[in-house]
Structures are given as C-alpha cells and as structure tokens.
Steps between C-alpha positions, in 0.01 A plus 500: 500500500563549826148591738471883650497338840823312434679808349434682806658221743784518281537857526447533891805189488774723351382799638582311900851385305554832424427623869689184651809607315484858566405471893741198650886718466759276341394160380753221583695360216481114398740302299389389179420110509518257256603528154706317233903455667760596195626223388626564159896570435638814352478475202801660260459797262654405109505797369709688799720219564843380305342231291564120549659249284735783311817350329820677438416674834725806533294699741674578840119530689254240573147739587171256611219755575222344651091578528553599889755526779741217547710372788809311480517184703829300564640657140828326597427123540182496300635730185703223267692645215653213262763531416587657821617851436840577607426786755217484734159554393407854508129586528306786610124569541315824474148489518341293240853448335762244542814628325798237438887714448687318278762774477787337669430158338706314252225232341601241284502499131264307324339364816103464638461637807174429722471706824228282685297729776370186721239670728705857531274715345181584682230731578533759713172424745444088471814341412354389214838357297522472117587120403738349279600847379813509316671825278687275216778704239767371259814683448539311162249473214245203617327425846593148543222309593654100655387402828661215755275385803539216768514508861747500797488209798703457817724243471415402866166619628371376083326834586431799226773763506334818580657899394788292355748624172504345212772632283613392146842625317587472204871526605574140524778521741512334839593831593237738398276410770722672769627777284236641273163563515199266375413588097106377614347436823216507698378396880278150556116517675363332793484185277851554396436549189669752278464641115755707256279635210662710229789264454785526235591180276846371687684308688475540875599313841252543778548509842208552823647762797424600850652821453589603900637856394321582169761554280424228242832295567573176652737588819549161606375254779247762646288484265277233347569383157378288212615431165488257166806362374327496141496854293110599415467566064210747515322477164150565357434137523645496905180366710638292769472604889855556633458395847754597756625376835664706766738408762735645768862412470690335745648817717872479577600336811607787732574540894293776653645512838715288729334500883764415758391662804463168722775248574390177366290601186559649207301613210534559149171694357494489086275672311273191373395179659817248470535220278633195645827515238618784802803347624694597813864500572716599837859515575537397735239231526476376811230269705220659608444715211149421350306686217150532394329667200154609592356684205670848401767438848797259581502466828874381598543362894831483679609424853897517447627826614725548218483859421573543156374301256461513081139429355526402132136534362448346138194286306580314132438811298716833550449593828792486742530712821856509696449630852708557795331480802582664907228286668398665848622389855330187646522634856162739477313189305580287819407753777191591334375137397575296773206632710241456189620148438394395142164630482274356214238705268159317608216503289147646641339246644101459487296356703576170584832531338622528151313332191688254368501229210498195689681337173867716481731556731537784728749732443673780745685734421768678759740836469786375425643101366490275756723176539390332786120348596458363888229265450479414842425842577190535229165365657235480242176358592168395352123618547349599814614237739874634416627157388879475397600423161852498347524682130805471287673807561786641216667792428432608106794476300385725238428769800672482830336721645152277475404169707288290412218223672409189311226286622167323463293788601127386558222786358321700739757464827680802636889442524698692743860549461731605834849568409682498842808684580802418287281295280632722210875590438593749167830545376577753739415259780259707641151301651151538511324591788136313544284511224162361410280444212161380430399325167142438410512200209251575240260253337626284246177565257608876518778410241481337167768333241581618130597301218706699202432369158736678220458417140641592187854566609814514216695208567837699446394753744518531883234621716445629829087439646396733767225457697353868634268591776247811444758707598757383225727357794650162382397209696644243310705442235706212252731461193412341217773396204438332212172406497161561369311445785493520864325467854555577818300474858503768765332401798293642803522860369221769632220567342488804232556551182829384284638484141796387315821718331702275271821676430712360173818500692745534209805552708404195717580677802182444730305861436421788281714674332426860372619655126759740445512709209606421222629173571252278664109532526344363871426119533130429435254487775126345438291540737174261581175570591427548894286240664369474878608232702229386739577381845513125557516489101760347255548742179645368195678883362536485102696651258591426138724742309358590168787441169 
C-alpha cells in the first residue's frame, strides 16, 4: 500500500502532465527507435494456392498466394523452369498473389517439371527473399524423384564456373544441342556447383553453357561450352558427381579490316590474336617487303612503289583470304617524313635513367624495320666519369624493327646511350636525328633464379611447362617429350611471385589448344601452387601431376 503522502505526489505528477500537454500547442513528432528489423520471408498460403507436387497436371493456372505483399525481383534470370517451357515465362503479381498463365503452353506428356524461384520472390518492405523455393508438377502419373549433382571448373583459370547452364537431353543426337531445347537444366552457384532434383530414369548426354543470348542453344564459337563424350544412365542407384569442364572454342580466323592509308605499311587487323601457322603470300614478291605478326595485326612493310599488289592470307586450318591491293602514292610518305627522320618511341626515363637488369640485354625498339646500324656513330659510355665502352650492337632477326646492346654491364653504373646522326637507317632510308638515353643498372641481389621440377609425366605424352608471373604473363617456357620427368633453370628473374602451367600438348605443336564441339575436348592444363621468389634467392618451383 502505497502512503497518503506518496499518493498525493503522484497525483500533483499527472495533474502537471496533464497541464504540460494541454498548454505547449503542437508537440513535435519523434520517430520510433529501436525495435526488432523483419527478417522473416513471406511465407506462402496452402490452402489459396494451386497445390504442389500434383501429377497428371492439366490445370492451365499456377496461383501462389502468399501471407503479405510480394515483389518480383529479376523474375527473368532468376525464375528456372525445367524443362524450359516453349514460350516465355509468363508471370504476373497482384498483391499477395503470384499467378503463373499456362494458357498458351504446350507441356510435355508424362514429364516433371520444377519451376525454381532463386531469390525472386520477396517482401514488399525488407527484401526479405524466400529460399530454395521451387513449385514441382507432373503431367504423367508419378513425380519422379532422381537427382544428378557435380560441379563446373574453368578449363583455364581451374576457377568455379559461376551463373553457368547445365543442360541434359535425352535426345542423344549431336544435334539436339543447337536445335532443341534442354529436357532438364539448371544454373551453377558461386562455387560452381549445380543440382537437378526430380529426375526421370534415362539416358541423357550432358553438356555445361554460357548461354550469351538466352535461348538455351549452342550458337557456336561465342559462346562457352563443355561437354562429356560418355552418355549419363540415371538410375535409383546413380550417386556419382558428374563434374564438368568448360571451354571456349577456337573462333574462326577472320580479317576485320585492312589499313592502307600510309605508303610503306600495311595492316591486316583479325578478329583474335594470331597464331604463328598465319602465313603470308604476295605477287609480286619483291625485296623490301617484310612482315610482322604482333598479336591480333600483321603488319606488312614495303618500299617498292609497285602499285598493285595481291595479298593471299591463309594459316593450316580453313582460313584463306585473297586480296587485291591499290597501295597509296609514296610521294606524300617522302615529303612528310623526311623532316621527322626516323623518330623512335622512348621509354620514360626516371631519375638517373632507366632501371635496368644489369644481366640481359638491352633492347630498342624503333617505328619502322631498320637494316642498317652506324656503330661509329653510337657513343655509349659508363658511370659518372663518362668512360667509353663498345657493346655488341645487332639488329633482331625475329623483329627488325628492335636493336639490341650486349655487354658486361657492371650493377649500380648509369649507362648513357648517344645515337648520332645517321647512326640509324630503316628500310625507307630515312635517319635518326640525335638521341639519348640514360640506363640506371639495377642490383644484381634484386633478382633471383628458378629451378622447374616436373614429375609424374606420361611417357607417350608431350608437354609444354610454363612458367607465370603474378600477372599470368609467361616468362619462361620449354617442351618436354617423352619423358617422365623434367627440369629446367631460369635465371636472374625479379622478385614476385610465380607458378607453373603444364599443358599435355597432344597435337605436339608448342601450345594450347582449345575443344570444339563435338569432336575434340581442350588439352589439359594443371596448374601448380604459387610461390614467392625472394630477391637474391634461388627457388626450386615443384610440380608433380597426380595419375
């Protein structure tokens, strides 16, 4: 019991609330704070919606009613319907309703079909999506209940396949992959991982897909593939993982544009990078004439003033490419270029010239192929006191346009290079004007030597052993035939890290070759673990392929 005294305080207390209220006008409003955030899915509604697992399914309506208002959310790309229906997927949403028209749809007799929502369904105020959800109906008399699993890998990166296809037919024909429809399929997660419940007993070939314009066929060289020779038995007794590599095929060789607004240089631009089996014919052929492939170009030089000239274009598969060419005047090439003399691309320079390793070569490159060096117009001198050395000076067969410096050059001392006047003469016999270069040579103990060790190697196969930087740039590489074993040195290579890509070069050509459906799968490619190579350090870089 509460004292007199204390009832009275109480009293007086409500009694100011009261006047506080009723004196101060319009109180300002506050946000409610706190509270529990919604974090529960909609949930669906049995009894108002078409009911799930039905056989001999006849009805022409698919109704979900859900427990509070929905929002659709990517319906197109993360709605699956397997088999794939035949017309595209028509869904509406009223409300609390989702309402599938199957009006217009032809479904297959005697089939299972599992329309998978992914995250599509979800609540109107937090995005809260329903999981897993899936709407499963048989147009025959059972639900069939088999399941396949596995898991889909880049056949280069040895990466998951993400949001890829997995399709499986049961029309066994090399054909039905670009013609028909899938009969099951589904997409792959982050891990690349993929699962096709409610399965029929069958036969079935399986293929993976990167389907560019979602129409569940395989158009060709665009778009990524994979695929098992071997047919898939689905039975009750069917456990195994089918795992799945995917690949892109080999595009077809094909010119892109021919660039022939400068006498002197032509070029050929193709739609990929070009293989070295890209062979180059002229009529007339005549001397001078000079080519160069430098990744997805051919760069073809001339200095005859022949006007007309045929280009025959062809590599050792099916490509071939007949082309008459008009090749500009030479008179405007002249006028313009004999003021700007044979200018050369040079690298920034830092301070105190450019870093270099003091155990390679130095390499220059200049605008167009050269064929004469002036040595005795080249002054190249040593440290600070400017003393004279002579380098071995060449031009590179393999690129004409490039020069190169041998020579014992000493860690730590700045190099200068002075090409003179007329020191350099291209095909055109146009000359550089003077240019200099500094070079700063780098430690020794900055750079560090690898030795390759490759075991367990099929002594009818051939291989091809890559060494890779961070960047997956190849920075050394060597052939390997017949044998089970093998090693190899690189040496004075930066520090950073570096791993090994053994290719099984079945074709014994020199590098990886892609698949092509549905005659040849990719050559394997294993890749090794990445280690760091330490400055002033000697790593020994394993790999053994596992049988």
């Amino acid at each position: 019991m509460y004292s007199k005294r204390t009832l009275i305080f109480i009293s007086l207390l409500f009694v100011g609330a009261i006047w506080i209220t009723t004196h101060t006008g319009c109180a300002k409003i506050v946000a409610p704070t706190g509270g529990v955030r919604d974090t529960i899915p909609p949930m669906i509604i049995l009894e108002k919606s078409t009911p799930n697992l039905s056989t001999n399914f006849e009805a022409k309506k698919i109704v979900l009613t859900f427990d509070e208002w929905v929002q659709l959310n990517k319906p197109t790309t993360e709605i699956i319907v397997s088999p794939p229906l035949q017309k595209p997927l028509n869904i509406k949403l009223k409300g609390k309703q989702v309402t599938i028209d199957l009006e217009e749809e032809e479904l297959r007799k005697n089939a299972t079909y599992v329309i998978s929502f992914g995250k599509s369904i979800q609540d109107f105020t937090e995005k809260n999506s329903i999981k897993n959800m899936r709407f499963v109906f048989s147009t025959g008399d059972i639900i069939d209940s088999l399941t396949i699993s596995g898991k889909v890998m880049d056949i280069v990166t040895e990466k998951p396949a993400e949001d890829v296809l997995v399709m499986l037919y049961d029309n066994l024909s090399d054909t039905a992959i670009r013609t028909e429809k899938p009969f099951y399929f589904t997409r792959t997660d982050k891990q690349g991982r993929y699962k096709i419940p409610y399965m029929k007993a069958d036969t079935f070939q399986i293929f993976t897909l990167i389907d560019e314009n979602f129409n569940y066929l395989y158009d060709g060289e665009n778009e990524s593939i994979g695929f098992l020779f071997e047919k898939i038995i689905v039975s009750d007794t069917f456990d195994t993982p089918i795992n799945l590599q995917i690949f892109k095929p080999q595009l077809s060789l094909r010119r892109q544009a021919t660039i022939n607004s400068n006498f002197g240089h032509l070029r050929f631009a193709f739609n990929q990078e070009i293989k070295d089996s890209l062979l180059l014919e002229v009529a007339p052929n005549l001397a001078g004439d000079y080519y160069e492939i430098a990744k997805d170009t051919l760069h073809f030089w001339y200095t005859d003033t022949t006007k007309q000239r045929t280009f025959i274009l062809s590599d050792t598969k099916e490509y071939l490419d007949t082309l008459p060419v008009t090749l500009p005047n030479s008179s405007n090439f002249y006028k313009k270029n004999k003021t700007t003399r044979l200018a050369r691309p040079i690298p920034k320079q830092a301070i105190g010239g450019i870093r270099h390793n003091p155990l390679t070569m130095i390499k220059m490159t200049f605008r167009h192929p050269i064929i004469n060096i002036d040595t005795s117009k080249i002054i190249v001198t040593e440290d600070t006191s400017k003393r004279r050395i002579q380098p071995i000076f060449s031009i590179l067969p393999e690129a004409k346009k490039q020069i190169s410096l041998q020579y014992k050059w000493k860690e730590k001392r700045p190099y200068q290079i002075t090409f003179l006047p007329g020191a350099i003469t291209d095909i055109f016999e146009l000359k550089n004007d003077t240019i200099i270069v500094n070079y700063k040579m780098d430690e020794k103990a900055n750079y560090g030597n690898i030795d390759v060790i490759v075991e367990g190697l099929s002594q009818d196969t051939s291989y091809v052993i890559e060494l890779l930087n961070r960047n997956k740039e190849v920075k050394g590489s060597f052939l390997v035939n017949k044998k089970v074993s093998a090693k190899q040195s690189f040496k004075s290579l930066p520090a950073g890290q570096y791993s090994l890509r053994v290719i099984e070069d079945l074709n014994k050509n020199g590098r990886w070759d892609t698949g092509e459906y549905p005659t040849r799968h990719p050559e394997n490619i294993y890749l090794g673990t990445p280690e760091d190579l330490r400055a002033n350090w000697d790593l020994e870089l394993k790999f053994k392929r596992e049988k």
